[in-house]
C-alpha positions in Angstrom: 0.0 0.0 0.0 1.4 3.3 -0.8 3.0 5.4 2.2 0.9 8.5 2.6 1.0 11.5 5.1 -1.2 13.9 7.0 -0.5 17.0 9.1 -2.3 18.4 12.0 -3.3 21.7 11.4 -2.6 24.0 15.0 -6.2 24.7 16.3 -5.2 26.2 20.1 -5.6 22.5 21.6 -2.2 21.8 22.6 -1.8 25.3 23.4 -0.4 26.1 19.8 -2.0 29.3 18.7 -1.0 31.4 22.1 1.8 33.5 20.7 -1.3 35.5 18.2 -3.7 37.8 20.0 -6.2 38.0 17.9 -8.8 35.0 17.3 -9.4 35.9 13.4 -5.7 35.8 13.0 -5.6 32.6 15.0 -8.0 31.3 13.2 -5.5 32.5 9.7 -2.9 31.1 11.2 -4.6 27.5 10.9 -5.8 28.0 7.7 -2.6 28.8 6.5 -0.8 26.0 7.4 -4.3 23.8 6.1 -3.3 25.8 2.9 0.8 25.0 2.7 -0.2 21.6 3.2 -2.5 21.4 0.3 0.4 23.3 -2.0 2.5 20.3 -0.5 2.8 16.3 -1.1 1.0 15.9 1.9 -2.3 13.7 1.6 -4.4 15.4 4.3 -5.1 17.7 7.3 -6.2 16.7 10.9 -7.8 18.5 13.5 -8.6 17.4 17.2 -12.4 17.2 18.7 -11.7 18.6 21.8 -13.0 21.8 23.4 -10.8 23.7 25.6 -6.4 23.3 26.1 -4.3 20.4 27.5 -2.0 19.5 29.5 -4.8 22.4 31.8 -7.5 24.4 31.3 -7.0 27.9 29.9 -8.8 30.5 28.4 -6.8 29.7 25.0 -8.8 29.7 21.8 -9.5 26.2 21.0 -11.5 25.7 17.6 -14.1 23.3 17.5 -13.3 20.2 14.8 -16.1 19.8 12.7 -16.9 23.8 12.4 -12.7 24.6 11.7 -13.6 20.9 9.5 -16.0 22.6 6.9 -14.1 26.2 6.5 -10.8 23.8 5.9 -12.2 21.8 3.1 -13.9 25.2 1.6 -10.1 26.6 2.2 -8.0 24.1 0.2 -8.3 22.4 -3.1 -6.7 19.2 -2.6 -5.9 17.7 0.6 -8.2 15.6 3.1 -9.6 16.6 5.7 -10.1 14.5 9.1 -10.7 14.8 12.6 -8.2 12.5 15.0 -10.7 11.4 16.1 -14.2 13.0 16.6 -15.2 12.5 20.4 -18.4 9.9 20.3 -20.2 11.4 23.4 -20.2 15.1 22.1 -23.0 14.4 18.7 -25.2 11.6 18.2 -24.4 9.3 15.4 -27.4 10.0 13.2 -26.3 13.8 13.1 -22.7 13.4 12.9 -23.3 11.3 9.8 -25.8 14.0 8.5 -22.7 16.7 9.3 -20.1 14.3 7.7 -22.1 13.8 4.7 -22.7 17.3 4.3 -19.0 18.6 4.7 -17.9 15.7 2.1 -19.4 17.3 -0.4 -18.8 20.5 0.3 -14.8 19.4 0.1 -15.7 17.6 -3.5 -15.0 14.4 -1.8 -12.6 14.9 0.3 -13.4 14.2 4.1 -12.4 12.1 6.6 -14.5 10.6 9.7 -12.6 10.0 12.7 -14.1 7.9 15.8 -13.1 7.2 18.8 -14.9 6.5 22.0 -13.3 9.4 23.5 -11.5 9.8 27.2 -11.1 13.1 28.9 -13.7 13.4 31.6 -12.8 16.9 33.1 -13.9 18.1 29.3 -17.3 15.7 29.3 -18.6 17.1 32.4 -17.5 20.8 31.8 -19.8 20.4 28.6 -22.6 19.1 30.2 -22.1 15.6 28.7 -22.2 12.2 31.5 -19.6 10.9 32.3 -19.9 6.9 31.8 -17.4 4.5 33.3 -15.6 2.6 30.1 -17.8 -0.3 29.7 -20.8 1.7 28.8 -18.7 4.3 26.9 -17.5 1.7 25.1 -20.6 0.0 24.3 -22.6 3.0 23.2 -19.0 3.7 20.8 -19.9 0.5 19.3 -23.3 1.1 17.9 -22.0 4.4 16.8 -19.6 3.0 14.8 -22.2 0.2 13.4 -24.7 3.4 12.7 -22.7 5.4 11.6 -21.2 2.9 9.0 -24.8 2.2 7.8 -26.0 5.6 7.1 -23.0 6.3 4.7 -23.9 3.1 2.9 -27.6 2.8 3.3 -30.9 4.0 2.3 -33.0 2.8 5.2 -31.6 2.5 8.5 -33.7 1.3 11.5 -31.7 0.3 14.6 -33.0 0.1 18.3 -30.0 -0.3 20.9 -29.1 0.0 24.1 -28.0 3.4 23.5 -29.4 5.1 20.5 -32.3 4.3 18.6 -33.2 5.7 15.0 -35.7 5.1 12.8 -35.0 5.5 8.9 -33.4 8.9 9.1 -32.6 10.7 5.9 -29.1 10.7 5.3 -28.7 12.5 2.0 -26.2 13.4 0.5 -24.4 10.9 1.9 -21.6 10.8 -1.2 -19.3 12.8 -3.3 -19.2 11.6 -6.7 -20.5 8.0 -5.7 -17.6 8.3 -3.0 -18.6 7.3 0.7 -17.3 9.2 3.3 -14.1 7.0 4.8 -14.6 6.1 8.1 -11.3 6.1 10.6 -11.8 4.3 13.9 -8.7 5.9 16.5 -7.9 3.7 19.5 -6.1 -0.1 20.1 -8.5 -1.9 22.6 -7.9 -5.2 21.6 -11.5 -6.6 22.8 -13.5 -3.9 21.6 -12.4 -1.0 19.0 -10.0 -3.5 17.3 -12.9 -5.6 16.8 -14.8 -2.5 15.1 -12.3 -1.7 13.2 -12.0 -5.1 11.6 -16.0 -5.3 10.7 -16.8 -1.0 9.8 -13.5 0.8 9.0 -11.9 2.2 6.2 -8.4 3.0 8.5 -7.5 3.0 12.0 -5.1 5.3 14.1 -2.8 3.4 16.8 0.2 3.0 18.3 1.3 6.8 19.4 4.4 6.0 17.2 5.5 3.2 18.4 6.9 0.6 16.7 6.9 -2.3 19.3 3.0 -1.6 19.9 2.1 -1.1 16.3 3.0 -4.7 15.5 1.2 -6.1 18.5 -1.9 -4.3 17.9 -1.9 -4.7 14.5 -1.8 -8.9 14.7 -4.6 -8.7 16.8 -6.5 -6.8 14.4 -5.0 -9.3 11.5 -6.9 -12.1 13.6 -10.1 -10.0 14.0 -10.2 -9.7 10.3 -9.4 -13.7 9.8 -12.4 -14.8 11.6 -15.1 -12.4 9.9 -13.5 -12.9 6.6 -12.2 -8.7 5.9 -9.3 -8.2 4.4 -6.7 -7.2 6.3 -5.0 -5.2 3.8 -7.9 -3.4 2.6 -7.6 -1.1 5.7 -5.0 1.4 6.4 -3.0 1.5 8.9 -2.2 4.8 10.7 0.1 6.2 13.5 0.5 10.1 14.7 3.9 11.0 15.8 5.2 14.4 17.2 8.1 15.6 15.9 10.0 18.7 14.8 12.8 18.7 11.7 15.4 20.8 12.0 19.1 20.7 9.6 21.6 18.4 10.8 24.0 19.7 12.9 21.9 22.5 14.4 21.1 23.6 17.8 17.7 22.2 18.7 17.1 25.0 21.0 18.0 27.7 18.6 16.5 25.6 15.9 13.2 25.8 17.6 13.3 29.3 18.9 11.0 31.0 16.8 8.5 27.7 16.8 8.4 27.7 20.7 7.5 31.4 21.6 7.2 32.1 25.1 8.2 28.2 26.2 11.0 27.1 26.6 12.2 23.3 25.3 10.8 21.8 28.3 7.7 23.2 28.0 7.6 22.5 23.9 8.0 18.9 24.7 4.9 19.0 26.6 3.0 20.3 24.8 3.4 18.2 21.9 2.5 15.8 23.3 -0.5 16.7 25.7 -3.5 14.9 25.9 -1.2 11.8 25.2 0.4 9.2 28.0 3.7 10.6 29.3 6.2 7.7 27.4 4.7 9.1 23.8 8.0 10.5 21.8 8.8 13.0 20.4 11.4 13.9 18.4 14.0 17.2 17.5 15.8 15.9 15.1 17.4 15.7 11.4 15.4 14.9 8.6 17.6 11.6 8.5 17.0 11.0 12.4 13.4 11.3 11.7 13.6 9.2 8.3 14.7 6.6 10.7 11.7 6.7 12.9 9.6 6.6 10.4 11.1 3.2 8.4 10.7 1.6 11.6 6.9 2.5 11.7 6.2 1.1 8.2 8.4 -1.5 8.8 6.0 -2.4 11.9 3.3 -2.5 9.2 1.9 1.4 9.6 0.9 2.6 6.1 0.1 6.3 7.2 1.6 8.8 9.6 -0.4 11.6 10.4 2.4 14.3 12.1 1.7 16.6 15.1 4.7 19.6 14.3 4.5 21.7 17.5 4.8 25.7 16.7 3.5 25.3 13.0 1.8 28.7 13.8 4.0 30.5 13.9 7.4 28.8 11.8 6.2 26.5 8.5 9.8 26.0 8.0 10.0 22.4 9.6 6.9 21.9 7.5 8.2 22.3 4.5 11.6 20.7 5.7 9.6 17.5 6.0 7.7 17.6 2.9 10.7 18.3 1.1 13.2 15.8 2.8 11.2 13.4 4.8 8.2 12.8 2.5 10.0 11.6 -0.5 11.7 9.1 1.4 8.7 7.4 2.0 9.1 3.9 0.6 
């Protein structure tokens, strides 16, 4: 399957927009790198579904996903666009296919749907959303996935669960030039979201770039597959890494200067990785040192990395260092 790339665009999140004052500038200053990605080789643009910053609560912009989703696809010509991954508790499934459906075509075609059960409490109940313990949120996430699936396929969709319950709604149009919208499941539980992904998903996202849990995950969902009958290699296979390019030899700290702002390297490590486990990597390195990383991805069977470059705001130079040197090493 051919190696292909994504980008997150910086949407306040991870604290990434805070050196710009001004919210319509912010909101540019994402655009902008949505818009030197689609100039680029890269294949698509990710935002997160969350509401407010990580690793704590600020008064930061933060974008919403699906809104900043839309005026993305309306902004650019060529690139995807996704959402890594859309939070299951925050829209029911029958309307977030209706809003998927709707943003496809208005990107000629070109959306993603990411889905993942979803995990940050304090952000549930500031929302007004209840907070289930994982069981149930993980249940409910299956029918999602099941209904959601169905409404970009089918006509007439009747489904009484434990959770949600819908009766034949209209989800028109729900293609782009006879194109379904692809649906990316986000997550590695071995019992349940592995299991989804193997019967409903176009791709999956796993394995925080790692290549030792890549491959375990990904036999697990090779068995999954086997005993329904998919095949495995009809789904993609996705990672997100963090990591910042810079030239070999160079300082990292000067390198990442005008990237980092008011933080200092400390600081820019965590926040590129926020809202992740502590052990995720990240990497300031050469092109070749991240070239490296990458082979051992694909070489654990990942077919897509979607990148997180911290500072992209405000610096598209380590952007366009890794589309030039990193992406055509892709093999």
């Amino acid at each position: 399957m051919t190696k292909r790339f994504g980008i997150f665009a910086p949407q306040g999140w991870r604290l990434d927009l805070t050196e710009i004052a001004d919210p319509v500038e912010q909101y540019e200053a994402m655009t902008a790198v949505a818009q030197a990605a689609d100039r680029g080789p890269w294949d698509s643009v990710w935002l997160f579904d969350h509401m407010h910053t990580v690793p704590e609560v600020t008064r930061e912009s933060t974008f919403e996903a699906w809104i900043s989703t839309a005026g993305l696809l309306r902004d650019t010509r060529r690139v995807r666009v996704g959402q890594m991954v859309t939070c299951n508790g925050y829209r029911s499934p029958a309307l977030l296919a209706k809003m998927a459906s709707t943003a496809h075509v208005a990107g000629g075609g070109r959306l993603y749907t990411g889905l993942g059960a979803g995990w940050y409490e304090q952000e549930w109940t500031a929302y007004g959303y209840p907070w289930r313990e994982t069981r149930e949120r993980m249940a409910a996430f299956g029918e999602s996935v099941e209904l959601v699936h169905r409404l970009f396929r089918e006509d007439k969709v009747a489904f009484h669960g434990a959770h949600y319950q819908v009766e034949n709604p209209v989800n028109e149009p729900k293609s782009a030039g006879g194109n379904p919208v692809p649906l990316w499941i986000g997550g590695a539980g071995e019992q349940v979201t592995l299991r989804l992904v193997a019967r409903y998903a176009d791709a999956c996202n796993l394995g925080r770039g790692k290549p030792e849990v890549i491959r375990q995950k990904l036999d697990v969902l090779r068995r999954h597959c086997d005993r329904i009958g998919r095949d495995f290699g009809t789904i993609t296979k996705s990672t997100s890494i963090s990591a910042f390019p810079i030239a070999e030899g160079a300082d990292p700290e000067r390198a990442t200067g005008k990237a980092r702002g008011r933080w200092d390297v400390e600081g820019f490590h965590t926040n590129a990785i926020a809202g992740s486990p502590p052990d995720t990597p990240f990497l300031i390195g050469s092109s070749a040192a991240i070239t490296e990383w990458i082979g051992t991805l694909f070489e654990a069977g990942i077919d897509y990395v979607v990148v997180y470059i911290p500072g992209v705001a405000y610096d598209h130079e380590p952007l366009h260092r890794f589309a030039e040197e990193i992406i055509p090493q892709a093999w």
